[in-house]
Every structure is written in structure tokens, then in C-alpha cells.
C-alpha positions in Angstrom: 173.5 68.5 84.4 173.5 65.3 82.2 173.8 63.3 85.1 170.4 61.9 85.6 170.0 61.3 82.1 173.0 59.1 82.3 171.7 57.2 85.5 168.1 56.5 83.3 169.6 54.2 80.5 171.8 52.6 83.6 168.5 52.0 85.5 167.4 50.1 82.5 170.0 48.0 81.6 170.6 46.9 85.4 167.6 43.9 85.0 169.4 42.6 82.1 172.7 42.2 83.6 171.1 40.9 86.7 169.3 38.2 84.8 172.6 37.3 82.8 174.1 36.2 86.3 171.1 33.6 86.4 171.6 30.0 85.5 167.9 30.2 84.3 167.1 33.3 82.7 163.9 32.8 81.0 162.4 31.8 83.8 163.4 34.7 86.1 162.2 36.7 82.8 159.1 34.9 83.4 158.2 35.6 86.9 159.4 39.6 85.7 157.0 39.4 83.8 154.4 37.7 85.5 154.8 40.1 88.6 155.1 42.9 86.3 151.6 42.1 84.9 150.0 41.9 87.7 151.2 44.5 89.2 149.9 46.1 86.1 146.6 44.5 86.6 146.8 45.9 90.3 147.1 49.2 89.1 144.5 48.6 86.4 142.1 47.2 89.1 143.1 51.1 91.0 142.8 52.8 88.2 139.7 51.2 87.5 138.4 51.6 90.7 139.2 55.4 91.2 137.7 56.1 87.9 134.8 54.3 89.1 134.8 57.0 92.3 135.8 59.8 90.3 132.6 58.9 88.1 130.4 58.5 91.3 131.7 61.8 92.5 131.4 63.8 89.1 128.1 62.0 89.2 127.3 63.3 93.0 128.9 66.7 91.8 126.0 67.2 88.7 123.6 66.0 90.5 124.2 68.1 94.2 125.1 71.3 91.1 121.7 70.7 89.4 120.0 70.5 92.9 121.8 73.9 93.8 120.8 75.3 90.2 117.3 74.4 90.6 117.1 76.0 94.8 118.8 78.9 93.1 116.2 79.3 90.3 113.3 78.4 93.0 114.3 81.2 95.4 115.1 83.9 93.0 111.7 83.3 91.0 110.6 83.5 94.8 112.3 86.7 95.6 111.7 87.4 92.0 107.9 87.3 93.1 108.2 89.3 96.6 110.2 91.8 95.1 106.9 92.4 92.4 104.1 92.4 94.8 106.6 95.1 97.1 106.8 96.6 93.9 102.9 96.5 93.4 102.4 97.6 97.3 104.7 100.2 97.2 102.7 101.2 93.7 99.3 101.3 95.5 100.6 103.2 98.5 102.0 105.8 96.1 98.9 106.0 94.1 96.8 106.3 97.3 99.0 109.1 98.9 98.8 110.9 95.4 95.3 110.5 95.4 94.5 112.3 99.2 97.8 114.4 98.5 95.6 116.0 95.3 91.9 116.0 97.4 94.0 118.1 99.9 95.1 120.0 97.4 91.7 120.5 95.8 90.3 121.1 99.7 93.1 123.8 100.4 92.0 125.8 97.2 88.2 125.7 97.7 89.1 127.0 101.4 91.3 129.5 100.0 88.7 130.4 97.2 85.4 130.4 100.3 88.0 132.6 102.7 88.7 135.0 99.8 84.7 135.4 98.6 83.8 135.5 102.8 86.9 138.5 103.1 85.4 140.3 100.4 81.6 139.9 101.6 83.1 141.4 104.9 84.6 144.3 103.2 82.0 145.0 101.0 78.6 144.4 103.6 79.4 147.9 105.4 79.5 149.5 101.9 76.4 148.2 100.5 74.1 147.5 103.0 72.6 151.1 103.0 72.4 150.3 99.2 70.7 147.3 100.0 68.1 149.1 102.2 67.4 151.7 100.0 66.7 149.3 97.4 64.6 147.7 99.6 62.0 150.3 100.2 62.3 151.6 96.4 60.8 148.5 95.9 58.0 148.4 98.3 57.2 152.1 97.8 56.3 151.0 94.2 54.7 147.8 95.2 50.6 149.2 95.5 49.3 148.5 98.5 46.1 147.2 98.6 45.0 149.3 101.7 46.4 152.2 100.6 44.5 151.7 97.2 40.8 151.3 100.0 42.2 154.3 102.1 42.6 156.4 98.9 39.0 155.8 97.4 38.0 155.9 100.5 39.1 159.6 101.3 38.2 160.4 97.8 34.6 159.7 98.3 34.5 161.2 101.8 35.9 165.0 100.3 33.6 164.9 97.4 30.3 163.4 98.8 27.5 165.9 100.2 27.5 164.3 103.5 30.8 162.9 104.5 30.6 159.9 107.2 33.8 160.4 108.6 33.9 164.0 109.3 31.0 165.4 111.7 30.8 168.4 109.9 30.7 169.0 106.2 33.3 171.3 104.5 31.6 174.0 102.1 33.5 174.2 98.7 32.6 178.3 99.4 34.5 177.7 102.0 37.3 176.3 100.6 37.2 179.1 97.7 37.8 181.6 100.4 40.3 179.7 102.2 42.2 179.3 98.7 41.5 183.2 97.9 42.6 184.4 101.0 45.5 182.1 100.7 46.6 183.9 97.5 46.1 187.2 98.9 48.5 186.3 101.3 51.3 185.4 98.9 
């Protein structure tokens, strides 16, 4: 288990003892170095360089999110605004069917209402029509009647002149005394 912790400080210390063989070794310390910063500066130049990508892309990334965000917001304010005027058809349809639902309504009771009054007109015409009639001619047999008011006075004048026009011979009131005594008698 302590095996590759061994091999690490090994790792390290093989560069020195490779650069103690070395007639010259500041100078192989030198180029060590000098490769070792640039390959530093490679890797800085990389690093640089993907940070400079990854910065592009986060940009890219807020700017295609913010797009997204704003179609989002654009087609639910949209559906948003189909879903009220649906909303506001479906409201006016409703309120319309109510509307002839209720005149139907009112129609179907004043049919009901006219079919009872006609059912009971029915029924009831047999029974008082004679009413009706007799009513009827109360009333005119109370009404005068101007020619029967002429006919009358008319009569009246004829029985009690002295020389009736209308009858060709005249009636003696002895006449009509005997008539009326004999009449008596009789009873």
C-alpha cells in the first residue's frame, strides 16, 4: 500500500542524480529550466486559450439562454393571450346559450300557461254558454225598444180613440162591459 508513495519522492530525486553525472550541471539545470518554463508558458498560452473558449461559450450559452428565456416569455404571454380570448369566447357562448336557454324557458311557461287558460275555456264553454245566452236576452229584454215604445202608444191611442184607424169597426165599451160580465158569470 505504501508503494506509490515510495516511488513519488524517487521520481523526484531522479533529475538530481541525473544532473550530478554531468560535467556541467548548471547548464543542464539551465536548459531544465528553460524548457520547463516554456513548457509552462505553453500550457499557459492553453490555458489561456481554453479559458478564452470557455468564456466565448459561457458567453454563447447566456446569450442562446436569454434568447430561449425571452421565446419562452413571448409564446406563453402569446398562449397566455389565446387562452383569455378562448376564455372570453367560451364566456360569450355560455352567456348566449343561457340567455335563449332562459327565453325558452320563459316561451315553454307562457305555452304551458295559454294551453292551461284554452283547456279550461274548453271545459267551461259547454257549461256557460246557455248562461251566456240567457244573459244575453235579459239584457235586450230590458233595453226599450224604440218601436216597441211607437207600437205601444200607438195601440194605446187606437183602443181609446172614438174612431180607431186601424180596426174597420169600432169596439163599444158596452160591449166590452158585457163581454167582461159575462166572463165573470162564467167563472
Amino acid at each position: 500500500m505504501n508503494r506509490p508513495l515510495l516511488l513519488i519522492p524517487l521520481g523526484m530525486s531522479l533529475p538530481l542524480w541525473m544532473s550530478g553525472c554531468n560535467p556541467a550541471p548548471n547548464e543542464r539545470l539551465a536548459q531544465f529550466a528553460e524548457q520547463s518554463v516554456q513548457q509552462q508558458a505553453r500550457q499557459n498560452e492553453a490555458m489561456a486559450t481554453n479559458v478564452q473558449e470557455l468564456t466565448r461559450a459561457t458567453d454563447e450559452l447566456v446569450k442562446a439562454d436569454a434568447s430561449a428565456r425571452q421565446e419562452l416569455l413571448s409564446a406563453s404571454r402569446e398562449q397566455q393571450a389565446a387562452f383569455r380570448q378562448a376564455t372570453a369566447q367560451i364566456d360569450q357562448s355560455r352567456q348566449l346559450l343561457d340567455r335563449e336557454r332562459r327565453a325558452l324557458a320563459d316561451e315553454r311557461a307562457r305555452e304551458t300557461r295559454s294551453v292551461t287558460v284554452l283547456s279550461a275555456l274548453l271545459v267551461l264553454a259547454p257549461v256557460l254558454l246557455p248562461f251566456a245566452l240567457m244573459a244575453y236576452l235579459l239584457y235586450l229584454a230590458r233595453q226599450p225598444d224604440p218601436d216597441d215604445a211607437a207600437l205601444t202608444e200607438v195601440l194605446l191611442s187606437e183602443l181609446t180613440s172614438d174612431s180607431p184607424r186601424l180596426f174597420s169597426a169600432p169596439i163599444e165599451p158596452a160591449r166590452l162591459e158585457r163581454e167582461d160580465s159575462t166572463d165573470s158569470r162564467e167563472e
